[in-house]
N, C-alpha and C positions, 0 to 999 in steps of 0.2 A: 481917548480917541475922539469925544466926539468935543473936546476944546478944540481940536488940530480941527476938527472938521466945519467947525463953525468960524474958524480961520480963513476954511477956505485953502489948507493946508495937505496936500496928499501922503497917504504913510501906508507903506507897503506892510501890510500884516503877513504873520508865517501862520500859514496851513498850521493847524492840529487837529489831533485824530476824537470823533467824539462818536456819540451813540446814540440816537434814537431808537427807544426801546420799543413804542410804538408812538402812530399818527393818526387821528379820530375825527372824520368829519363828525360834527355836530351838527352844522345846519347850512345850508347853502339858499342864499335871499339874492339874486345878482346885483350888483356886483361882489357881494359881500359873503366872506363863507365863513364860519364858526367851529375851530377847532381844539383838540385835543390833545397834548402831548406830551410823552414825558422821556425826559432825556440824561441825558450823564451832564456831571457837573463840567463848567467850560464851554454850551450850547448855549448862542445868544439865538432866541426866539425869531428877532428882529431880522436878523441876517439869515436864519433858515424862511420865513417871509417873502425873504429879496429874493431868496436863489430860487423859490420856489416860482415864483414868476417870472425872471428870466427862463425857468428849465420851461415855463409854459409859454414862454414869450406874449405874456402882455402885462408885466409888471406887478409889483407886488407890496403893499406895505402894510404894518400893522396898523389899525384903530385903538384897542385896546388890548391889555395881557395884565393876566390875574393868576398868581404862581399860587398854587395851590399844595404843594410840598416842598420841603426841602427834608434830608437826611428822615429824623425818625418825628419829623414836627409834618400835620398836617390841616387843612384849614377847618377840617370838624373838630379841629378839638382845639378851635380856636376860639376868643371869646370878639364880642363888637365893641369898639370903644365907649359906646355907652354905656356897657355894661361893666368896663372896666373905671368909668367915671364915677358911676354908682357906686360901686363899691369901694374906692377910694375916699368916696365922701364919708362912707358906714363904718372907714376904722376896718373893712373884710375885704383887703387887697388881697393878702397874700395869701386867701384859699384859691384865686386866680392863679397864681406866678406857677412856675415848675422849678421846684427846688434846683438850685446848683449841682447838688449833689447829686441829682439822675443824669445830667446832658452828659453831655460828650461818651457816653459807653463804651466807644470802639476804644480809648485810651484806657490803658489797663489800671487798678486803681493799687497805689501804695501805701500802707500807711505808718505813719511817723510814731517813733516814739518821741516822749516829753523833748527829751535836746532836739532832735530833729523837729520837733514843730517848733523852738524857739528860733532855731537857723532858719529854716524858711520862711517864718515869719519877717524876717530880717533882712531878707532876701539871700542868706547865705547859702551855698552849696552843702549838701547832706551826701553823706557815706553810706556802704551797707551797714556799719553799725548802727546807725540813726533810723533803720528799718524795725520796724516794732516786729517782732517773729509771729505774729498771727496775721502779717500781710499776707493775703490770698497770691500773691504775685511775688514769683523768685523774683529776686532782684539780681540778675546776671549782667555785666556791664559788657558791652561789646569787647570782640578783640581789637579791632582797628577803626578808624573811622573813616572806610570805605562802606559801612554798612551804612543801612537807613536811618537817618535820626529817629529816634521811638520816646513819643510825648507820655509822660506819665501822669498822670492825678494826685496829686499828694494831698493826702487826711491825714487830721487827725485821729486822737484812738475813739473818739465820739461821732466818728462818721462823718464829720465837716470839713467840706473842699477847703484846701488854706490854697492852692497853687498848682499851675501846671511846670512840668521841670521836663530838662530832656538831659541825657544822658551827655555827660563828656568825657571821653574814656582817658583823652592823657591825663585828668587829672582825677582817674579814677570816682568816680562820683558825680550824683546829679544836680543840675541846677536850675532852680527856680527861675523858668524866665517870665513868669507872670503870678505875682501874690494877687490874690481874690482875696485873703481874708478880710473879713473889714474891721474885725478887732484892732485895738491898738495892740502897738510887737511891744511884746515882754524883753524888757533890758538884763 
């Protein structure tokens, strides 16, 4: 949007539906006020800014904006890039990083037996038989695909993200649409 606009180009956006959960003056210096907000994803700051000053009719725009959450990441348990340059230098990055293996939680995690981590690693699609039976997660394949796509985590039996996969039910079975491993695939 904002290549068209720097065009010079007008584009009719559609309305959607969003949520401010709440709104927090911080500080009011005139003309300048400091605020608080947290919202559902799809909320541009900048455009609640705008409307905010038209609904008050004397205009509105942002100076600056510092997001301070997303999902389950938030900025105290963030580190400063100096601190991540030092320890890049010291050989102790990676007591900084957050493993692969913790993100994304709300995707259910499956995990692979030995064939199914050769397939995925391959990018091939895996079966219920390719389900290691100590996966914490039925592996039930939709009936039709009028249902929700539903993202899965594929491990292996060592606990290591290889791939996310989403389910395709005509052909019975899931597919890897994004290998993470960084191993080289086993032929």
């Amino acid at each position: 949007m904002y290549t068209l606009a720097r065009k010079n180009q007008e584009v009719k956006l559609t309305p959607i539906a969003i949520h401010i959960y709440y709104f927090r003056l911080v500080s009011y210096d005139a003309p300048f006020i400091d605020f608080q907000a947290a919202c559902s994803s799809g909320t541009y700051i900048r455009s609640l800014a705008h409307d905010l000053g038209q609904a008050l009719e004397c205009g509105a725009h942002l100076s600056q904006l510092e997001r301070t959450s997303i999902g389950g990441f938030n900025i105290q348990s963030s580190t400063t890039l100096e601190t991540l340059e030092k320890s890049a230098q010291e050989n102790k990055i990676e007591k900084l990083l957050i493993p692969l293996e913790s993100v994304l939680p709300e995707f259910p995690k499956v995990i692979l037996n030995d064939e199914g981590v050769i397939l995925v690693k391959n990018g091939n699609m895996v079966f219920p038989e390719h389900i290691h039976t100590d996966s914490p997660v039925s592996f039930n394949l939709p009936c039709s695909q009028t249902e929700p796509v539903k993202i899965y985590r594929l491990f292996n039996q060592d606990g290591k993200l290889l791939a996310l996969g989403k389910i395709q039910p005509e052909k019975n079975g899931l597919h890897p649409y994004l290998v993470i491993d960084s191993e080289k695939p086993e032929v």
